[in-house]
N, C-alpha and C positions, 0 to 999 in steps of 0.2 A: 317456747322462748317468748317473754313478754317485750317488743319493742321497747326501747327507750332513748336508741340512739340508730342512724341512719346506718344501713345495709349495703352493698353493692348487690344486684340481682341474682349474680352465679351464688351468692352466701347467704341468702334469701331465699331462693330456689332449692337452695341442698338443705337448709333447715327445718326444722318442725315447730311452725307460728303456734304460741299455744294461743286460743280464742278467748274469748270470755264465752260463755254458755247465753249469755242473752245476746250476743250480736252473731255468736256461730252460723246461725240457719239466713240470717242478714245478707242479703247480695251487699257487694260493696262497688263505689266509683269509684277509678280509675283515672287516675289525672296525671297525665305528663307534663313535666318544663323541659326545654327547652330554647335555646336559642345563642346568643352571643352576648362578651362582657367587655367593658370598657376599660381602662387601668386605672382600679381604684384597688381596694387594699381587701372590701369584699364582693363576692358574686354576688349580682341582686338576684339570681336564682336562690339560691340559698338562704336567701335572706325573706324573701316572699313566703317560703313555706313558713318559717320562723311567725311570720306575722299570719300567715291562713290556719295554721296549728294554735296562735296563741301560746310556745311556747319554745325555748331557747333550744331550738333541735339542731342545727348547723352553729359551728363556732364562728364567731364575725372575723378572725385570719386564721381561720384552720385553714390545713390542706388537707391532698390528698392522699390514701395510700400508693404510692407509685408500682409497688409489688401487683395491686390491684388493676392496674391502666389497660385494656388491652390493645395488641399493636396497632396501630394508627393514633395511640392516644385519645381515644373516645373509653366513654365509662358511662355507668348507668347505675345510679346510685336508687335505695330505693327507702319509706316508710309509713308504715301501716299506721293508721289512726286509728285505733276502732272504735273510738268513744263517737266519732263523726263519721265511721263505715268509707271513709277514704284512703286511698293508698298513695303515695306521691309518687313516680317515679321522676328523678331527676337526671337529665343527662350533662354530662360534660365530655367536651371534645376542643378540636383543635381550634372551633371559633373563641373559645373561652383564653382568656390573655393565659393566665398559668398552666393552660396547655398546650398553648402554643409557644409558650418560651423553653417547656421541656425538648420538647420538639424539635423547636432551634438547636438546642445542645445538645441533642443529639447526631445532630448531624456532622459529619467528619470536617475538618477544615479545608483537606484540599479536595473535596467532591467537586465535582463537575457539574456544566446545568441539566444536561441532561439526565444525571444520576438524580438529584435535587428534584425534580420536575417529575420523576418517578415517586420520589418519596410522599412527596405532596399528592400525588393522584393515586396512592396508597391509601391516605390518610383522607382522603375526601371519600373514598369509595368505602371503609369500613366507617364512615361518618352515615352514609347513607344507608350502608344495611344496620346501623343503632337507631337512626330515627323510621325505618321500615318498621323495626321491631316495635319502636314505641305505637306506628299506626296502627299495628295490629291488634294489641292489646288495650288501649287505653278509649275510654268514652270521650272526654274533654282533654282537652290537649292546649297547652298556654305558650306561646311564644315568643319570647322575651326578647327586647332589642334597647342597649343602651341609648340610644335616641328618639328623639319625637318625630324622624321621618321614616319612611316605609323602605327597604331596603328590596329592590325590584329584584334581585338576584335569588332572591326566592320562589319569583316565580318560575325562574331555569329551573331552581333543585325540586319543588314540588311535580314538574312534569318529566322530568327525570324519573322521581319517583314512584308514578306514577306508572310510567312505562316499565319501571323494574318491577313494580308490584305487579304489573297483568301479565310479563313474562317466569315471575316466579310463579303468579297462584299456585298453577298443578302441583307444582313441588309443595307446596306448603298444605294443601289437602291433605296431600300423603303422608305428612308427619302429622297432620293432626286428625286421623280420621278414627281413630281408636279414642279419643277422648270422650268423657261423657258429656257433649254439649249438643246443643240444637244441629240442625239441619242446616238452619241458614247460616250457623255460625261455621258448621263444617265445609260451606259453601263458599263463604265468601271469606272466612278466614280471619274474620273480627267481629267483634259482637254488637257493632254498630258502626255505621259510617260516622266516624269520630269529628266531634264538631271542636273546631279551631279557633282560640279565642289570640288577642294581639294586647301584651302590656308594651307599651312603651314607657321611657323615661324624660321628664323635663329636664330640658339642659337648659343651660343662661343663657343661648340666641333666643330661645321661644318666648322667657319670659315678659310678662305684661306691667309696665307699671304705670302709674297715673290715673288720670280718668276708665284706662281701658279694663283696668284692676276691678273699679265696683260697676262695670257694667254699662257703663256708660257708651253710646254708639262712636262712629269715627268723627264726628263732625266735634264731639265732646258738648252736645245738647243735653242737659241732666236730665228732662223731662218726657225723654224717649229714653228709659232703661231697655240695657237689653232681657230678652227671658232665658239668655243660657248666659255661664259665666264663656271666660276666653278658652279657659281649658274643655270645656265641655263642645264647644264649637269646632275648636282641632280634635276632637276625636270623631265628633261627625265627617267631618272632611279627611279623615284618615278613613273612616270607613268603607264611605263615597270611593276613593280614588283606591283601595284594596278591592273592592270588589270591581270595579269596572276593568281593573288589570285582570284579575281571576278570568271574571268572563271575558274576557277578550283572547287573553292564550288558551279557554275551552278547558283552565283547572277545573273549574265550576261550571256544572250545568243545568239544566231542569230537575235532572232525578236524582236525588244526592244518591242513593245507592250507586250508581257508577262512579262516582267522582272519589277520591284518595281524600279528602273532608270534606266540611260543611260548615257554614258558617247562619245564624241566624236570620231570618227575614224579619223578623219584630223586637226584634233584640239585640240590646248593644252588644257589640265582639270586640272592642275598642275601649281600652281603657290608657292613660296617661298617667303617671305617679306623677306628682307633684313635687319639684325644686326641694331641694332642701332650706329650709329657712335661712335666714339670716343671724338670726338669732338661738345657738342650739338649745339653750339654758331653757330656754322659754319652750321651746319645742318639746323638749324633753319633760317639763312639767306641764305643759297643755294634754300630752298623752299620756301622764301619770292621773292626772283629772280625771281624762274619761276612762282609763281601767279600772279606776276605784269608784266612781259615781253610780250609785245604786241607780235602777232604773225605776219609775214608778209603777209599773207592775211586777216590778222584784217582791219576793217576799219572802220573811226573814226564817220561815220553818223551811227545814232541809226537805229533800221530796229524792227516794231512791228508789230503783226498782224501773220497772216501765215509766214509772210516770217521770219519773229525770229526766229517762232518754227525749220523749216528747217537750218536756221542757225547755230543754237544751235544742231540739226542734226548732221549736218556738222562736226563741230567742236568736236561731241564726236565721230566721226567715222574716227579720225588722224591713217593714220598706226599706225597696233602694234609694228613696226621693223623702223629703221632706220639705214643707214650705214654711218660709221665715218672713216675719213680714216686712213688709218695708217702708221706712218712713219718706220717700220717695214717691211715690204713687201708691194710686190704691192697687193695683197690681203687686204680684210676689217674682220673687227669684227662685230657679230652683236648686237647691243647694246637690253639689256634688257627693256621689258617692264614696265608701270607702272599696279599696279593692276586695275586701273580704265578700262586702254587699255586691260588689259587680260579682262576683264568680260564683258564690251560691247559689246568684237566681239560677245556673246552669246544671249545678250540682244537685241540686234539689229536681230538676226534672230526671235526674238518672236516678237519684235513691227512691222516687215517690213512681217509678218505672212508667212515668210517660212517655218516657223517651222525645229523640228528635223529631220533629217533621219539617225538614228545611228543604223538603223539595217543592218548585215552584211550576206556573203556569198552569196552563188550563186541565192538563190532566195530569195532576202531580200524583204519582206512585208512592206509596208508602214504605218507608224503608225498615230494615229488620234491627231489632232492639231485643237486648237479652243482659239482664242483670244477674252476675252469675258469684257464688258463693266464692268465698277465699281460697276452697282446696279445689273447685274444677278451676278457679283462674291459672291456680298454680302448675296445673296440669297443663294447661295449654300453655302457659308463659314458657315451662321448664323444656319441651318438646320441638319450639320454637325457637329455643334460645341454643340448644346444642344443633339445630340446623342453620343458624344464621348467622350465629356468632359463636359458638363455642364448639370446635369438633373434635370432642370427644369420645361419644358414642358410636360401638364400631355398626348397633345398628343403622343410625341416620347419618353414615359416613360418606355411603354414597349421594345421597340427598346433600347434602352438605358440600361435596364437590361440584354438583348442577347448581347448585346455588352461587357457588364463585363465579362459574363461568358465565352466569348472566348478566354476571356485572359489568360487561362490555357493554351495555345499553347505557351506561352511563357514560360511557366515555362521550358521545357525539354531545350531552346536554351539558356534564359539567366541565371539561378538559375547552373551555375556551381560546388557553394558549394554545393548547394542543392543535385543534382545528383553524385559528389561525398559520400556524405554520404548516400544516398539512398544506392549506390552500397557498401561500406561499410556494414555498417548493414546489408544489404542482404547479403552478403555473412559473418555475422555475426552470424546472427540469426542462421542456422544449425547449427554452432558448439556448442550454448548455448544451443540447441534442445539434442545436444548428451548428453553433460555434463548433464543435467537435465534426462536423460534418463538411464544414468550409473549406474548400480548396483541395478536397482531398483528391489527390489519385484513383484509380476504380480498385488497385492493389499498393499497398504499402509495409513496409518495415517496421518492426517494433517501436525504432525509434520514432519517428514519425507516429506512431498509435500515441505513444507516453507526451510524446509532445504537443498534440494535439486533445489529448485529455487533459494535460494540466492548462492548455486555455479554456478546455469547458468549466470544470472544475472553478478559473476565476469568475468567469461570465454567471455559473453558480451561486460560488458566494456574494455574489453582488448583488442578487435579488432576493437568494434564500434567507429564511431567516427563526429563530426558535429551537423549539426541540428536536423537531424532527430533521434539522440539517444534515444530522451524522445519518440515520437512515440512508435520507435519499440522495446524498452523498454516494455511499454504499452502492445504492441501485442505479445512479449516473456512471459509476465502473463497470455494473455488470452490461448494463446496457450499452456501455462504448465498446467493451470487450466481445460481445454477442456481436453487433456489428460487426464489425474488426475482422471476428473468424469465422462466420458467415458470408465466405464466399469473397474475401476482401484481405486474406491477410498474403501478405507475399512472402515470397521465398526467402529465406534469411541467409541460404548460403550464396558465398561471395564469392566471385572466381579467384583465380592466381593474380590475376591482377587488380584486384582491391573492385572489382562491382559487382551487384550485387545482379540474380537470376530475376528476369520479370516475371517468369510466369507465378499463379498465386501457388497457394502451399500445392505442394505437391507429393509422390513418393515414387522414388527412382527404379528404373526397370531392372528386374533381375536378371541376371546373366542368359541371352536368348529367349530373353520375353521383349513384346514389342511394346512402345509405350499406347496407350491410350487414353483419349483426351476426354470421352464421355462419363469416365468413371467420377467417383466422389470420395476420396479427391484424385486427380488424374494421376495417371501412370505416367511421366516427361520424362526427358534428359535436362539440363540444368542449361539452359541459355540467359544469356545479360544480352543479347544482340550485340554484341562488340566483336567485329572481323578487325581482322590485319595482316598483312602479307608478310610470309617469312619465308628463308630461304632454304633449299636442302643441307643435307651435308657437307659436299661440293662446295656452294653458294651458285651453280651453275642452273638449276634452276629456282622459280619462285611460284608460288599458289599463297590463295588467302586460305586464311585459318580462322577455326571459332574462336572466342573466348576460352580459354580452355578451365576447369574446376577439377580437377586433377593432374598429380604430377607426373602421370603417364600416358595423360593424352599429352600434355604440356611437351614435354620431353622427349617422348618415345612414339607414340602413335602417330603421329604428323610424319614424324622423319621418316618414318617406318613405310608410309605409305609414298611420301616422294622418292624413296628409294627403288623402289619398284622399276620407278620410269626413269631416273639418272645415275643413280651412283651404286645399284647394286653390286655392278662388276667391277668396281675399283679396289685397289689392293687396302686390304686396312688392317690395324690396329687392333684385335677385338679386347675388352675389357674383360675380366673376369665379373661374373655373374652369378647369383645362387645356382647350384645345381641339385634339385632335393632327391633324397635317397626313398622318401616315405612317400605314399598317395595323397597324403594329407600334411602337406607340411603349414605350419603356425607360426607366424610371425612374432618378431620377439618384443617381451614385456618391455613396457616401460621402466621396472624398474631394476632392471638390467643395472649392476654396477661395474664404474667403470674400471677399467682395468689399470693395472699400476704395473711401470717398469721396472721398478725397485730402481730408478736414479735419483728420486728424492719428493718428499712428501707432494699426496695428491694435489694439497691446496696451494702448493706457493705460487705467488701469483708472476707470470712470464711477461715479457715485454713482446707483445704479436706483432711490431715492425722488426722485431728483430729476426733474423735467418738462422739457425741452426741445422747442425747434422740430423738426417733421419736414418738414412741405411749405410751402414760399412763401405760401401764402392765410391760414396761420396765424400770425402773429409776435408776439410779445412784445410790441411795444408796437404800441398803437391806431392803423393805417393802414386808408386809402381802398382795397377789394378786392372783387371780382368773385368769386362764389361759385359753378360749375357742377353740377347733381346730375341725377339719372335724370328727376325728376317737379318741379325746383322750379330757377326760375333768378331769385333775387331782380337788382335792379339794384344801384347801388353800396351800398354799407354802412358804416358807420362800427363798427370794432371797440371793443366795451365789455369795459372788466376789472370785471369783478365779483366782490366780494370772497367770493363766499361760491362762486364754484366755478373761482376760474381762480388768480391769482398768476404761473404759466407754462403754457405748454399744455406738451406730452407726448411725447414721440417714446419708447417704451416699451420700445427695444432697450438700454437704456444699458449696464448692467452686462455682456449677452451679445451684444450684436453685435459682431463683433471691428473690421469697417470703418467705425465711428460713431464721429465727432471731437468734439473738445470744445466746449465754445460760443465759448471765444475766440478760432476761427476766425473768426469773422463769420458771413454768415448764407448760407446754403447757395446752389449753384450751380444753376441750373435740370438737372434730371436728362435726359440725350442719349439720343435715339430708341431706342437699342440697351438702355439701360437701360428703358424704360419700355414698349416692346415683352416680352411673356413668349413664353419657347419654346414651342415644338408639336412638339417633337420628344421633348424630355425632359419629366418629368413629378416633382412633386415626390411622394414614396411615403406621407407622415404630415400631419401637421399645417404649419399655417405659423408658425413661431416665431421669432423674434430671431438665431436660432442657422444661420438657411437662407442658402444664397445668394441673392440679389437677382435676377430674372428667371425661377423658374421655381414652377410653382402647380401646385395639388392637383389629383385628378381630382373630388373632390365636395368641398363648403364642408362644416367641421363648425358654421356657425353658422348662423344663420338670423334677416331681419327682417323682418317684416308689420303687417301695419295693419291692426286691428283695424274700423277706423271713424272717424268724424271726433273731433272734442275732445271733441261732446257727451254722444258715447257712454258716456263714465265719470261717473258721481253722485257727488258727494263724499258726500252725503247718506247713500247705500246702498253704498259701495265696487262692485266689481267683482262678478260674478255668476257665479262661476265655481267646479267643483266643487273639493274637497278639502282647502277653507282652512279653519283653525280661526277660531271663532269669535269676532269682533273682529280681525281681523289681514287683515281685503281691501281695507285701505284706500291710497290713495294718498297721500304724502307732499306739501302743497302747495309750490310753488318759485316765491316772487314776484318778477317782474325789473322793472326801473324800465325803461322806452322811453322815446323823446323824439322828436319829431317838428320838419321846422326850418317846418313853419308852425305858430311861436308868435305870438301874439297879445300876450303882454308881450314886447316888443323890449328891455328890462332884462334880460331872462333869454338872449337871444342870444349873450353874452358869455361864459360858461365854455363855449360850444361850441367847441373852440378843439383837440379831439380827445384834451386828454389824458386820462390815466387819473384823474385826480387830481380832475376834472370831475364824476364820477359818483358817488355814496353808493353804501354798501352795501343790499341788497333789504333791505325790515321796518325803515329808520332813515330818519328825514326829515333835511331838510337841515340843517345847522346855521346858525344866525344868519339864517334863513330865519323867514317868520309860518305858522304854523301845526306848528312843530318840535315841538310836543307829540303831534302823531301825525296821521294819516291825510295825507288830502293839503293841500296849502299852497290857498291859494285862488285865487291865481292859475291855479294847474294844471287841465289837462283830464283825467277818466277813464282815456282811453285811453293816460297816460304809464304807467299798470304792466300790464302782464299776468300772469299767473297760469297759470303749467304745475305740473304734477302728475309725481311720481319717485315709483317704489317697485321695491326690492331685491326679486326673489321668491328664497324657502328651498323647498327640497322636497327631503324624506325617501325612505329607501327603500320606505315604505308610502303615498306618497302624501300625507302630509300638507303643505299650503303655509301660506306665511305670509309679509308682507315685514317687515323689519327696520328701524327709524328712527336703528339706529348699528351699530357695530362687537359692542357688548353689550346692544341693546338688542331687544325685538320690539314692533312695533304691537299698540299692544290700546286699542280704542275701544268704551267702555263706553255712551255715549249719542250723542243724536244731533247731527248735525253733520258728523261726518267726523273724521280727523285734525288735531287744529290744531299739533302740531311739525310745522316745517320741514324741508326737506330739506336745509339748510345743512349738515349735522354729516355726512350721509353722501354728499357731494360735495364734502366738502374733506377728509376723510378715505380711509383705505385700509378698503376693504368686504373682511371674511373672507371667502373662499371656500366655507369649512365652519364650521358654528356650531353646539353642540349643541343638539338638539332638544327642544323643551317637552314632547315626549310622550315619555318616557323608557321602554323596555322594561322587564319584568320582571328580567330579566340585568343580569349587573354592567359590560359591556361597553358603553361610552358608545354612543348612539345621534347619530349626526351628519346633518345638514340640508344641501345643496350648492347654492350660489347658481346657480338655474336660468333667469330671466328678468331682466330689465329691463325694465319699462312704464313709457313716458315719454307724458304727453300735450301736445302745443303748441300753442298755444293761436293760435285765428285772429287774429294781430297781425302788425306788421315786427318779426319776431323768431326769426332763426336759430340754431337748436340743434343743437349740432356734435356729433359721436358718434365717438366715439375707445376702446372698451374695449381694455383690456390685462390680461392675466391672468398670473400667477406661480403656477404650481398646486404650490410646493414649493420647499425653503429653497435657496440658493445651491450653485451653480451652477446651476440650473434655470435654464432661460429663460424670456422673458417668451409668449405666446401672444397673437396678436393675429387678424383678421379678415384675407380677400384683399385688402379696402377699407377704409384709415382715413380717419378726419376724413369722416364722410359728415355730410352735412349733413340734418338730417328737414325735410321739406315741414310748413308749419303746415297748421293745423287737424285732426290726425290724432292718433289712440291709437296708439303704435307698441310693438311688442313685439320685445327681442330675446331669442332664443335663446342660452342662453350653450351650450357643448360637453359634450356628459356625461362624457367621459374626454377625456386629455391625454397627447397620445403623443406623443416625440421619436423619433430613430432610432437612439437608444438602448436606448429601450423605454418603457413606460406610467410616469406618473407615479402613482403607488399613493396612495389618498386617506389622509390622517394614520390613525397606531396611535396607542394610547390613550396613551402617554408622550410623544408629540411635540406640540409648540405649534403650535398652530392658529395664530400670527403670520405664521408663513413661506408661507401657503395665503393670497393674498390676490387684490383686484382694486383693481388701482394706482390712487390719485385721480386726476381729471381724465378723468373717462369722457363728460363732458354739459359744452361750454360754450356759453354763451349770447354771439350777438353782437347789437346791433339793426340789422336793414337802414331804411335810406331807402327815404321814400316820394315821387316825385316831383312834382314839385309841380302844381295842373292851371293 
């Protein structure tokens, strides 16, 4: 292939250059451009060969092939002379404007900086292994820079370069040690330490006009010319100040063999193009003149063969200087060169194999020079080029890979932004380290970690800054986090009472393992340090208790162990409880569906202040019923509505039982063996709430009933005798019910027995239109138609202190004697708080709250059955309601009875957490309709 138009190298390298036969055996030079372009219309790379060829090789706005680019937008374009034994190679890359505006558009619009900042440090790093490639191969090397100043940033990328070249050599040996070249060349991996020439360009700040134009000194004295013109003087002084930078950052040294180029000691490496004229017309035929102007030792016979080439020789080796004279003085001026004439003197010592000697001082070393034919160049250019830039070959694939990875030796010389924010952030990241460290606890909670990292985190962004934010951003997490759980994270689980456990993480002992504290992480039980005194079953005695983190130490275990010492021997209540059939019985799924009574779709939504029916024995209006209990089986009985604690009885699932119909279904279906049997296989894991499926029960009750003793046992007189009550508040609430018996004695009075509701006054009102309606009893009547039971709500504090309550906002407080005289009307037709704040207020600003702990009822030896139905709501909606294993129990008269209400409230959700100081105490409540009265028959003797 005869060149005629410029190459890119990979198309150059796969070709076969045909030679001519008189230059084939010919070494050829080696010249690289390089450099950067300003925004003009052409590269003055391109344009410089144009003018050192003598012929139109680069179009003045051609481009490029972009198929040809490779990734980082660097290219290496290439063209062989051989009538002049030179080969040009040209690089372009991202310094060059039209390759760095492809560049630009390539880039996505919404990229980030950090993405952005990678691309660029892509494209700098395959910028540097193009211009490596050029160091290796090329003799003279030109470096082209749109301006007339020295662009010191070269001296970064040359010692960069530098550094990547002595961490690659060994790799580049290796691919080229099978080539047919010298020793030194296989040594050191170029066939001279390539000497580095600098064009610069005149811009309009440099240029000179007036006296300083012909030479004239500063003072503008005409009789002291100067002997350089102005341009000639800036390139001295660009010389001067490029090599004292060289040597100063140790590019340049004594021995040019070590050094990555070399630049001349007796020879200009500085040239300056000169301005474009003013006038282009002129310009253009000033340089039409001297291409056509024969010279005078032209001569007009053609001459081919060897003696041309020599000719042609000849003719490019014209002095570089010529002197003109001047009618100024008898002194001359020396006229400036052309660049043609600057660059051969250089070229001519590679093709006449002088070579360089540009090492200095007192024992300058001679450096290795080797001028090598067209096909060994090729052989090392092509060998070099699939391990540096092109990887193709599966043989130098692995070379090829070690060569990528040394291009980290760049990052510290050219990644400037880079290493500014490295050093940034690093000296970032401690003060984020402090901030995140301030005030801490020696153990703390997630939340506390996250809230304390997002103050590192800003103390962070306030000094960090660049690319590498997001990095050490990144390692400002790990390293809060590493902290954090190094010995510093605390325990996440929270007790029943909303606090959290101090000790750090830990993992809980198993069943008859003891914990230990030396391990990693320790073996604990779960403490917040939070005591509080509660009372037994009874209320007759008191101890302090842990914070409790289960529903069964909560509940069960406490009471379980005050029983021991008080109330084991008391008559009680017991609740029905899992009983398991298997060794291994499994507690039931979650997703357990809930059961439907067929009274009407699961979802309709119920009104939960309202009361309804739950079982048969209890209905709404006044029927003839059979009442069965543990200790007490009245015979038949007439149901009484009493207005002061019934209106409707209660079924307490309304709102959350999803299988609970409405009332105008009718009235409930007797429930089938399979419902009323509970499992023994499965077991329910929490409480029993409105929200459980139907058939299956706890392993322990969290409630508890006992009996105290008979009616007599409570004094209205004296209240109760029991520790921890404040003073005036032990008192019982009296609750007077009307009875009736059917052996009356006025046979007038027989006649409203007739079972309605309507029959019966309310307790504390005599009858109307009746004698004796001004109060007590009528005279007709006997003693025995009222009895008299006793209610009282017990409160108790986390210290202990008790008290019962005579409303929603009210406390007993009985100042003389007597007892109580309000009723219990107002807190049995109403809904009783759960939590009520306490008369004995701490010192803190933090409200002290009271939790409804007992219920003592006394019934009083009469036919009068007192039905017991609690329901609890321990929190506003959706909460379910809480109820016992057993409702509607009926209490045996003559007995003080105590119920235990549950110290905490757990669904399989999780613990219902007692009210914070902003939430209404409304939605903590215990539903009305906890106590109704009915009177049994007595029969007759």
């Amino acid at each position: 292939m005869n060149m005629a138009a410029p190459l890119s190298v990979a198309s150059l390298l796969q070709s076969e250059v045909i030679e001519d036969a008189l230059y084939k055996d010919e070494g050829l030079c080696v010249l690289g451009v390089f450099g950067k372009s300003a925004m003009q219309p052409g590269s003055p790379k391109e344009s410089l060969i144009n003018t050192l060829a003598d012929k139109h090789i680069f179009p003045l706005f051609g481009g490029i092939d972009e198929t040809e680019i490779q990734s980082g937008g660097s290219l290496i374009q290439a063209y062989y002379s051989q009538e002049n034994r030179v080969l040009y190679l040209i690089m372009t890359s991202v310094c060059d404007n039209q390759q760095l505006l492809r560049a630009c558009e390539s880039l996505s619009a919404g990229i980030g900086h950090s993405e952005a900042h990678e691309f660029w440090k892509g494209a700098d790093k395959q910028h540097c292994l193009h211009l490596l490639y050029l160091f290796s191969l090329c003799h003279v090397l030109l470096l082209v820079h749109p301006t007339c100043s020295f662009d010191v940033s070269y001296d970064r990328l040359f010692r960069a370069l530098d550094a990547f070249r002595q961490k690659a050599l060994p790799l580049l040996r290796a691919a080229i040690k099978d080539s047919p070249i010298s020793k030194e060349w296989k040594l050191n991996c170029r066939p001279c330490p390539p000497r580095l020439l600098f064009v610069f360009q005149m811009n309009g700040v440099m240029r000179v006009s007036g006296c300083g134009g012909n030479g004239m000194d500063a003072g503008g004295n005409p009789d002291k010319p100067k002997k350089h013109s102005p341009r000639r003087r800036l390139q001295h002084a660009l010389e001067d100040q490029i090599y004292r930078i060289f040597r100063k950052s140790r590019v340049l040294t004594n021995q040019s063999s070590n050094c990555l180029f070399t630049v001349p000691a007796n020879q200009a490496f500085v040239y300056v193009i000169p301005g474009a004229e003013e006038d282009p017309v002129g310009a253009l035929l000033s340089q039409l003149r001297s291409n056509c102007a024969l010279r005078e030792n032209d001569t007009n016979t053609s001459v081919s063969g060897p003696r041309r080439y020599q000719q042609m020789r000849h003719l490019a080796r014209q002095p570089s200087f010529t002197v003109e004279s001047s009618s100024m003085s008898s002194g001359g001026q020396l006229v400036d060169c052309t660049l043609k004439e600057f660059l051969w003197q250089h070229v001519e010592l590679v093709l006449t194999k002088k070579g360089f000697d540009d090492s200095v001082g007192r024992n300058p070393q001679p450096s290795h020079f080797e001028l090598p034919t067209y096909s060994k160049w090729a052989q090392v250019a092509s060998r070099l080029y699939q391990v540096m830039i092109d990887n193709t070959e599966e043989e130098t694939a692995e070379l090829a890979i070690k060569v990528q990875a040394q291009l980290k030796v760049l990052e510290g010389f050219l990644d400037a932004d880079a290493k500014f924010s490295e050093n940034r952030c690093q000296k970032a990241l401690p003060l984020a380290h402090s901030a995140y460290q301030s005030n801490l606890p020696h153990n703390y909670t997630t939340t506390v970690h996250k809230n304390q990292l997002a103050l590192a985190l800003r103390v962070y962004s306030q000094h960090a800054r660049g690319v590498a934010f997001q990095r050490y951003a990144l390692q400002l997490h790990e390293d809060c986090y590493k902290f954090w759980s190094n010995g510093h994270q605390l325990c996440e689980e929270r007790s029943l009472t909303d606090q959290h456990c101090v000790h750090k993480f830990h993992l809980l002992p198993q069943p008859g393992e003891k914990p230990e504290i030396d391990c990693n992480p320790p073996v604990l039980h779960h403490n917040s340090r939070g005591r509080s005194t509660s009372s037994c079953n009874c209320g007759r005695k008191q101890a302090p208790r842990e914070d409790p983190f289960d529903i069964q130490a909560a509940n069960y275990d406490f009471f379980q162990m005050l029983e021991e010492k008080c109330c084991g021997k008391l008559e009680r209540i017991e609740f029905p409880v899992f009983q398991p059939s298997t060794l291994d019985p499994a507690p039931a799924c979650d997703d357990v569906p809930m059961p439907s009574d067929g009274s009407g779709p699961a979802s309709e939504p119920m009104d939960g202040e309202r009361l309804k029916e739950r079982e048969p024995t209890a209905t709404a209006t006044p029927t003839t019923t059979t009442t069965t209990t543990h200790s007490h089986t009245p015979g038949e009985s007439t149901s009484l509505s009493l207005a002061l604690s019934l209106g409707q009885s209660t079924d307490s699932l309304g709102p959350y039982g999803d299988g609970e119909g409405s009332e105008a279904q009718g009235p409930q279906k007797r429930p089938s063996l399979v419902d009323r049997q509970p499992s023994t296989v499965e077991y329910l894991p929490g409480m029993l709430h409105s929200g459980c499926p139907k058939g299956l029960l706890p392993k322990f009750s969290s409630w508890s009933l006992v009996k105290l003793g008979p009616a007599k046992a409570y004094n209205c007189h004296t209240g109760l005798e029991q520790p921890g009550f404040l003073p005036g508040s032990c008192f019982l609430l009296p609750w007077d019910v009307v009875i009736r018996s059917r052996s009356e004695e006025d046979a007038g009075l027989a006649e409203p027995l007739d079972g309605s509701s309507s029959s019966w006054p309310a307790p504390n009102k005599a009858l109307s239109g009746k004698r004796g309606s001004a109060g007590g009893l009528g005279r007709g009547r006997r003693r025995d138609d009222m009895a008299r039971a006793f209610v009282g709500f017990e409160y108790e504090d986390s210290r202990g202190r008790r008290f019962f309550s005579s409303g929603p906002d009210k406390i007993v407080k009985v100042l003389g004697p007597g007892g109580a005289k309000e009723p219990a009307t107002r807190t049995l037709n109403t809904d009783m708080p759960l939590y009520i704040p306490s008369p004995a207020q701490g010192r803190g600003l933090k409200p002290h709250y009271a939790q409804l702990a007992r219920l003592f009822v006394v019934v009083p030896d009469a036919p009068l059955e007192i039905t017991l139905n609690p329901q609890v709501q321990p929190g506003p909606p959706p909460c379910p309601v809480f109820h016992p294993e057993h409702t509607e129990l009926v209490l045996p008269p003559d007995g003080l009875w105590v119920l235990r209400f549950p110290y905490s409230y757990v669904t399989e959700r999780g613990p219902c957490y007692p009210p914070k100081e902003n939430q209404p105490l409304t939605n903590y409540k215990v539903l009305r309709g906890i106590l109704r009265a009915n009177t049994a028959s007595v029969p007759q003797q």
